[in-house]
C-alpha positions in Angstrom: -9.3 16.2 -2.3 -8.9 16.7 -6.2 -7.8 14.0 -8.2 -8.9 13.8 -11.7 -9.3 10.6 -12.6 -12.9 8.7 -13.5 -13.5 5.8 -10.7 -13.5 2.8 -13.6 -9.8 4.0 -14.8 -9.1 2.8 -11.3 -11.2 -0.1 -11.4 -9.4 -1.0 -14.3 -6.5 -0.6 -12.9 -7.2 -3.0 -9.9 -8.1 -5.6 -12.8 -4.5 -5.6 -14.0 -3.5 -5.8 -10.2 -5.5 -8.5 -9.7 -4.2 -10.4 -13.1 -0.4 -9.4 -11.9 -0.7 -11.0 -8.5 -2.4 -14.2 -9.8 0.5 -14.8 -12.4 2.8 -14.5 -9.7 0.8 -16.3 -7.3 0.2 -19.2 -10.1 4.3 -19.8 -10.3 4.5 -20.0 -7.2 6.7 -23.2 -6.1 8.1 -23.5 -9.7 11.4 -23.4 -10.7 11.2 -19.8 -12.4 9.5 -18.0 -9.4 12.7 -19.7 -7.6 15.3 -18.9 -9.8 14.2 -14.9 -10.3 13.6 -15.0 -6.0 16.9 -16.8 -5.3 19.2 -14.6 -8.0 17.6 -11.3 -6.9 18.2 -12.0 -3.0 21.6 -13.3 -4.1 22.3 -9.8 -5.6 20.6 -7.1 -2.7 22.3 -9.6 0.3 25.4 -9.0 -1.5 25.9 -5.8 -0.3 25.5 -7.1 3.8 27.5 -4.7 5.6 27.5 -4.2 9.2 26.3 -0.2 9.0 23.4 -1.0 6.4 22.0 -3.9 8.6 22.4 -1.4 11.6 20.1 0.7 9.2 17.5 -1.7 7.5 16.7 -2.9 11.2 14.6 0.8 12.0 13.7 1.1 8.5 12.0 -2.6 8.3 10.1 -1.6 11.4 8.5 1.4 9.8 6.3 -1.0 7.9 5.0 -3.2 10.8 1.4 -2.5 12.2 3.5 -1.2 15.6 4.0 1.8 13.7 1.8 2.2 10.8 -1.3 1.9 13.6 -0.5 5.2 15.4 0.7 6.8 12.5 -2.3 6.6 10.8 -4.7 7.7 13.7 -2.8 10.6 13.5 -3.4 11.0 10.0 -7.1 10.1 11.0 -7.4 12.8 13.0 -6.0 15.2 10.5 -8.8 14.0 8.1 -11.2 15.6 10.4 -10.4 19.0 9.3 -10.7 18.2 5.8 -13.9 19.2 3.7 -15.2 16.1 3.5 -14.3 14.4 6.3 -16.9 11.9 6.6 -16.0 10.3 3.4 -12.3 10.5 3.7 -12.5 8.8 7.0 -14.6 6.4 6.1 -12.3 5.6 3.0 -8.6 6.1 5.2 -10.0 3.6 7.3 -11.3 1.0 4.6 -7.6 1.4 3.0 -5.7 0.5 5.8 -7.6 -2.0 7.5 -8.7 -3.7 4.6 -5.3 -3.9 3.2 -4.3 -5.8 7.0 -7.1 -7.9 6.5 -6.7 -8.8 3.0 -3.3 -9.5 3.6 -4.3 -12.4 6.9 -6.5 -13.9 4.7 -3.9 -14.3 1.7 -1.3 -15.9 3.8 -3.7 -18.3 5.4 -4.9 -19.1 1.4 -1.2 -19.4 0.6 0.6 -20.7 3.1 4.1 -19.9 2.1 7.2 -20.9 4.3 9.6 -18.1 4.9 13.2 -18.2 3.6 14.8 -20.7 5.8 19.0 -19.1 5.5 20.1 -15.9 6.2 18.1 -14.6 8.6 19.2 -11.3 10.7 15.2 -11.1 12.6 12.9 -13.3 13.4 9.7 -13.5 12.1 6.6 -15.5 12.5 3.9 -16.6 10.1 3.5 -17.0 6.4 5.6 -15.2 3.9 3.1 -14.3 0.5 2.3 -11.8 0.4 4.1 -9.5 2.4 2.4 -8.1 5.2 4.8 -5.2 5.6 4.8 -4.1 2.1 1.0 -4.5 1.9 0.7 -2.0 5.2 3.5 0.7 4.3 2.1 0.8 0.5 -1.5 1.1 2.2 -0.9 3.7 4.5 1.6 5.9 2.1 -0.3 5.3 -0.6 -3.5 6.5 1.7 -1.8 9.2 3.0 -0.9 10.3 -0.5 -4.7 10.6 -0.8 -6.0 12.5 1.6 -2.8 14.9 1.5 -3.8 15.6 -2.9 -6.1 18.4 -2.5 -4.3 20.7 0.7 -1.1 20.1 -1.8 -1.8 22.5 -4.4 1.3 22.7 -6.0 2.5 20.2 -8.5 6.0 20.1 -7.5 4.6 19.8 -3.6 2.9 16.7 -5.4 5.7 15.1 -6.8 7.7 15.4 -3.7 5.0 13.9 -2.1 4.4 10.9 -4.5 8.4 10.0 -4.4 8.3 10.5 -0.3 6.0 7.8 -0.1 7.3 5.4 -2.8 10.7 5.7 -1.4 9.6 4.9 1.9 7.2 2.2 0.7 9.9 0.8 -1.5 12.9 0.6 0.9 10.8 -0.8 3.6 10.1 -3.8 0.8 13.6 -3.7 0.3 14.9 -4.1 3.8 12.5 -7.5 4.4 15.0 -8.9 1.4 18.0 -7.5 3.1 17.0 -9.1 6.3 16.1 -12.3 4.4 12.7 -12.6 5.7 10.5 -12.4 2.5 11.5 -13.3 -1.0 11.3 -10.7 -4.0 7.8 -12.3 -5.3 6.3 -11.9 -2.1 7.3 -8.3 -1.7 6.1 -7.7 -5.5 2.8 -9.5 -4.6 2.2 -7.1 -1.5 2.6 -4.5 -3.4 0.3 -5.3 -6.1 -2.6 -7.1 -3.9 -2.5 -3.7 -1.4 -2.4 -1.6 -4.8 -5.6 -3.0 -6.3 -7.0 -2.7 -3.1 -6.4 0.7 -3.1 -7.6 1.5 -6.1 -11.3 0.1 -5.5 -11.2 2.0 -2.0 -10.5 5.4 -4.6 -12.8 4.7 -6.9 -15.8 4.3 -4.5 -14.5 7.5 -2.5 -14.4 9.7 -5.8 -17.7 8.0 -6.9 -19.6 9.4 -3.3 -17.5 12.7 -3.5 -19.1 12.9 -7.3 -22.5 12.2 -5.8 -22.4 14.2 -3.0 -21.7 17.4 -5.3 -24.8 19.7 -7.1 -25.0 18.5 -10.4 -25.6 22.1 -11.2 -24.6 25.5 -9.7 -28.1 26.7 -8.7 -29.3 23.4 -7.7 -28.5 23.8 -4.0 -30.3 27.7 -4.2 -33.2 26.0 -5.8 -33.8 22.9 -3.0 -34.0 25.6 -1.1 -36.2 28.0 -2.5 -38.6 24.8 -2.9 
């Protein structure tokens, strides 16, 4: 895995994360959080149509532990063939099940209500933040990682990068369609999962750092000694 970028650009970048989901987090119950969720749900439930709810149905499911769970043992035991395995596991793992366990503590700390009309599934539990756009933008985002360095290419990269933030961004779309999450709660998935993320990168490319020769020889002259 190759990624050039130093670990406190990405700690940085969990920072602003962290500052985005507590703005939205602060508004919260106010009438401006309201008005941007109810006129944005207004506009994607606006295009309802028999064929596309037939279609968000599957696609909603994609982002539910049922699937991401399996999907990302498999990408688990892919990892194991990877360089440095031990690491990448180790971080894979953190990723995806920190991101499921951050997300149960944030609803029990929030304690949101659902959407109450329009409902085409039922769902249980709290609503902030999204638990299905926390898991898909874990494990795509995840996946994205430990897929960097065996895609060599840079237009295999970018098809990568949009593969997964298409699929991570229609699954946050379908919970709207389906009227089981407002807007904020989607963006609030997105950006607790994403500064999760970040920290999990930053400590994998700090141990990758430190598990490297800090010079060329240095490995010929440990053993020499």
């Amino acid at each position: 895995m190759y990624i050039r970028i130093r670990p406190s650009t990405l700690l940085i970048f969990s920072l602003a994360c962290l500052v985005c989901f507590g703005t939205i987090a602060f508004y919260i119950g106010g009438p401006t959080l309201e008005r941007f969720d109810h006129a944005l749900t207004a506009w994607i439930q606006s295009i309802r149509s028999p064929w596309l709810t037939a279609l968000m149905k599957p696609i909603t499911a994609l982002g539910s532990l049922g699937w991401i769970a399996p999907l990302a043992c498999l990408a688990l035991a892919a990892a194991c063939f990877t360089p440095t395995r031990r690491i990448v596991l180790a971080m894979f793992t953190a990723m995806i099940a920190g991101s499921a366990l951050l997300n149960y503590g944030l609803k029990l700390a929030f304690r949101r209500e659902r959407p109450a009309l329009d409902l085409f599934i039922e769902e249980s539990g709290f609503s902030f933040p999204s638990g299905h756009a926390m898991q898909s933008f874990a494990f795509f985002a995840a996946l994205v990682f430990l897929l960097w360095g065996i895609v060599p290419s840079r237009t295999g990269r970018t098809v990568l990068l949009a593969a997964a933030g298409g699929m991570t961004g229609i699954i946050g779309l379908s919970r709207i369609y389906l009227g089981v999450h407002y807007p904020s709660d989607i963006a609030a998935g997105y950006l607790a999962s994403a500064g999760w993320l970040a920290v999990c990168a930053a400590c994998c490319l700090k141990l990758q750092s430190g598990s490297q020769p800090s010079h060329p020889n240095e490995k010929k002259l440990r053993t020499a000694s």
